[in-house]
C-alpha positions in Angstrom: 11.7 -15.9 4.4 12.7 -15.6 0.7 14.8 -13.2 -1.0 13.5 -11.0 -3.0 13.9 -7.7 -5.5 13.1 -4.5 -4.6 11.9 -1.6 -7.4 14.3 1.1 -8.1 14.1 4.0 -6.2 13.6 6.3 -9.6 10.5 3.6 -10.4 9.2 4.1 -7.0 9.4 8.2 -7.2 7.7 7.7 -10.7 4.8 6.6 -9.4 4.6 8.3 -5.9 2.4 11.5 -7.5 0.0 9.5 -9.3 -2.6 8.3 -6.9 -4.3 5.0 -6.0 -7.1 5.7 -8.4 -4.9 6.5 -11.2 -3.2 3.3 -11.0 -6.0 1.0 -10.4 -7.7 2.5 -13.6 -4.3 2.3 -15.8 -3.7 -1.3 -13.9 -7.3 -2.1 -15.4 -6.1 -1.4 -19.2 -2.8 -3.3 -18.6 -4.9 -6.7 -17.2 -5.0 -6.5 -13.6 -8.6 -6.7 -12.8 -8.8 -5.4 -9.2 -5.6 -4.5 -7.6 -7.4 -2.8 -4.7 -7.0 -4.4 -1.2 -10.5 -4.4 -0.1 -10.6 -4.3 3.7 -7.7 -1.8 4.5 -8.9 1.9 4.8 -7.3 4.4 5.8 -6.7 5.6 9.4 -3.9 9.0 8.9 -6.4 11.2 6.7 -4.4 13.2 3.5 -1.3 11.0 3.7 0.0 8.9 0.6 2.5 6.7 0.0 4.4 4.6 -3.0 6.8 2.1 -2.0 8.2 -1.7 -2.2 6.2 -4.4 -0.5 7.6 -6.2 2.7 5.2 -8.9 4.0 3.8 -10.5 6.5 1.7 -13.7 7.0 -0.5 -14.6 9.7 -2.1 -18.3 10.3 -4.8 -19.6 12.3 -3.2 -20.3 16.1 -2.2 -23.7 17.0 -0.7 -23.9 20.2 1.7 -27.1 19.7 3.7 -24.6 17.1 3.1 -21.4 18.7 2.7 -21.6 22.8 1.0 -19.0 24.9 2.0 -15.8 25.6 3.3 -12.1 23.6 7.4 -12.6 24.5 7.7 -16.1 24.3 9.6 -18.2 21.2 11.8 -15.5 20.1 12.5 -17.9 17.3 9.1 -17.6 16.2 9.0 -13.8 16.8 8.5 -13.3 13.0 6.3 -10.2 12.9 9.6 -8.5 14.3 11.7 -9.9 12.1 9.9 -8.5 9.1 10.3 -4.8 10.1 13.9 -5.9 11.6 14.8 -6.6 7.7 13.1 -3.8 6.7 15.1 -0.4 4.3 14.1 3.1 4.1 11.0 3.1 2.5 9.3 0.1 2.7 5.8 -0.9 2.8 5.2 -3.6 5.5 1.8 -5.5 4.2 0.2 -8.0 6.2 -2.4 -10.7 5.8 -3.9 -10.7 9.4 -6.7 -12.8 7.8 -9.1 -10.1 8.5 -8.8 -10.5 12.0 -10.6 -7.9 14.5 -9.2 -9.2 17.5 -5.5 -9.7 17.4 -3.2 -6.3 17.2 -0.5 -7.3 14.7 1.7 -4.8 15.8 1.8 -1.7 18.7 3.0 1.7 19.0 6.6 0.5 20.4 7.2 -1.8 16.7 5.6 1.3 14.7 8.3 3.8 16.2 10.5 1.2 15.8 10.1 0.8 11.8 9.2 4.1 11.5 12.7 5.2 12.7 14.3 3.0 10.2 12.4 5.1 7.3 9.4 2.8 7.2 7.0 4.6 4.5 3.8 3.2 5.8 1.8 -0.1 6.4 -1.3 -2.2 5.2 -2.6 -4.3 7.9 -5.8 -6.7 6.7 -6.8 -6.6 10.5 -5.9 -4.7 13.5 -3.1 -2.9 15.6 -3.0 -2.1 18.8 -1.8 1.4 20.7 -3.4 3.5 18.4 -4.0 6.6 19.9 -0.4 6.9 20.8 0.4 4.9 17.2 -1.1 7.5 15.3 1.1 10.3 16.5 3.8 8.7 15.0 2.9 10.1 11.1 3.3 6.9 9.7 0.7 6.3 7.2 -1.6 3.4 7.7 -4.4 1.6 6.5 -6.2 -1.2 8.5 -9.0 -3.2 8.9 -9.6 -2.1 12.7 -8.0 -1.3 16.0 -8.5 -3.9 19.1 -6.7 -3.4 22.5 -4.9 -7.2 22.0 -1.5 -8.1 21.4 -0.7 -10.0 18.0 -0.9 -13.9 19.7 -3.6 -12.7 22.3 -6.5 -14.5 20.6 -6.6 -17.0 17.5 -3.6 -16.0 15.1 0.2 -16.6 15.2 3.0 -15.3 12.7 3.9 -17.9 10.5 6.6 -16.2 7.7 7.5 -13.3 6.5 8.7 -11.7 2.8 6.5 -14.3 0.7 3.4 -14.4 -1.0 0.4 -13.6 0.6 -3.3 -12.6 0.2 -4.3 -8.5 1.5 -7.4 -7.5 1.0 -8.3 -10.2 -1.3 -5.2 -9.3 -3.3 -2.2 -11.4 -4.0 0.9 -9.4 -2.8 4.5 -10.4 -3.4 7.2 -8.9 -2.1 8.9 -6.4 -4.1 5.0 -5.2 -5.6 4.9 -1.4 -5.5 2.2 -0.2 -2.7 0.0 3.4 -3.9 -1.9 4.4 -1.2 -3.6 7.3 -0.5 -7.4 8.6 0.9 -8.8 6.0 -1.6 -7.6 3.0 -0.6 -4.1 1.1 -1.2 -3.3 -0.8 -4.6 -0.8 -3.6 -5.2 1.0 -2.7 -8.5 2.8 -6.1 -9.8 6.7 -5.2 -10.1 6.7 -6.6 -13.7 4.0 -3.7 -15.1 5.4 -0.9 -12.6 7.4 0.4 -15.5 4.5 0.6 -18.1 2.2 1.9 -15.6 4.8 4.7 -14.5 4.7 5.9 -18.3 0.8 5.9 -18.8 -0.6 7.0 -15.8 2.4 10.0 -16.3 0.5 10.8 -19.9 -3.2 10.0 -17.9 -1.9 12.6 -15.0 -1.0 15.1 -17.9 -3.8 15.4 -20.3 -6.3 15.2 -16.6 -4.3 18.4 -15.6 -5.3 20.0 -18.9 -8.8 18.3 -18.6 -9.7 19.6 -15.0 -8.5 23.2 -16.1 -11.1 23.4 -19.2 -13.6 21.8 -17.0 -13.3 24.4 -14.2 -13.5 27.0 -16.9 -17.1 25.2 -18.0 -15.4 23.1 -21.1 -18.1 20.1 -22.6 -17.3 17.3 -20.5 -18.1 15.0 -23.5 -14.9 16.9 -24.9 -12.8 17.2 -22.3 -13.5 13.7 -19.9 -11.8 11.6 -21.3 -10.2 13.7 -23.7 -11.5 13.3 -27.1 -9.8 13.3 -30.5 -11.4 16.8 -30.6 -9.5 18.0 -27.9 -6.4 16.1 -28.8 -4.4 18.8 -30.7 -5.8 21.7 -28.5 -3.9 19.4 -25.4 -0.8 18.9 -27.4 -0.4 23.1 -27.8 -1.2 23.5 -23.8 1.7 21.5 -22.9 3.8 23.1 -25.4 3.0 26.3 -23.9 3.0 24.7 -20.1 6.0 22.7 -20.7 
């Protein structure tokens, strides 16, 4: 385990409203190629989410450093330890190596972190319990479901709150999680400030866009917004606050 910074809570609310696609696109102009974890989908329809990374990492099962069994080594019992160190709020991520056969966590760990405040999770692989796991409204977004226990089959957890790999995304802990009906996003603490301030402007002007384009505006003018349209925009939100 390392220690690690978590995002303000004002930076967090910041960029709570502005959707996974926003981001990804605004991420795009800032550098970050794909910050989309490809794998995880998600499983609690019309829920979002924004909130600090807490991670998990998963290894290929070796049973001379993890033995047999769900309850055994509580030494090694790391996948509890994460949510055990988890604040109101957080984002537990995992890298379950894409696993479809090993439940990472069950319904009695998810009511566990979601009674601490837990704002969702991101599991690159499975959990377990789900039918009783989604009644819980805890937003998630997996890989898959399977009926086994986190050790059952071929993967062991190794550490938790260090760099990992969701999704084919690097993930470290403190990153800033968007999620929503389009995926989940990793948004790299050190551009969560910058990105806060231009996908607010992006949300803006897309407000004023979506209204002229309902009202049968030229989508050449209006998407993306065009010098044209520029001053016309700057007058709405005078108007519209």
């Amino acid at each position: 385990m390392a220690d690690f910074k978590r995002p303000s809570k004002d930076l967090v609310a910041k960029l709570a409203h502005i959707g996974s696609a926003t981001a990804s696109g605004e991420l795009k102009r800032l550098g970050i190629r794909n910050p989309h974890m490809i794998g995880p989908v998600q499983r609690t329809p019309g829920m979002s989410i924004a909130g600090p990374a807490t991670t998990l990492l998963f290894m290929p099962k070796r049973e001379d450093i993890y033995p047999e069994g769900e309850y055994v080594a509580p030494e090694g019992q790391i996948h509890r330890h994460v949510l055990l160190d988890s604040q109101p709020g957080d984002v537990v991520v995992v890298d379950a190596r894409a696993s479809m056969s090993s439940g990472v966590f069950g319904e009695m760990m998810l009511t566990y972190f979601k009674g601490k405040g837990g704002a969702g999770i991101v599991v690159d692989g499975c959990i377990r319990d789900f039918p009783e796991a989604q009644k819980l409204g805890l937003p998630m977004w997996l890989r898959g479901t399977t009926p086994n226990f986190h050790t059952q089959t071929d993967l062991f957890p190794m550490a938790y709150n260090v760099p990992i790999a969701c999704g084919g995304v690097l993930v470290m802990p403190g990153d800033i999680i968007v999620a929503d009906d389009d995926g989940a996003v990793v948004v790299p603490l050190s551009l969560a400030e910058e990105l806060a301030g231009k996908a607010g402007a992006h949300a803006e002007w897309e407000e004023f866009s979506r209204l002229r384009l309902s009202q049968g505006g030229d989508l050449r003018k209006y998407y993306p917004l065009s010098d044209e349209a520029r001053g016309e925009y700057e007058e709405w939100k005078k108007t519209n606050g």
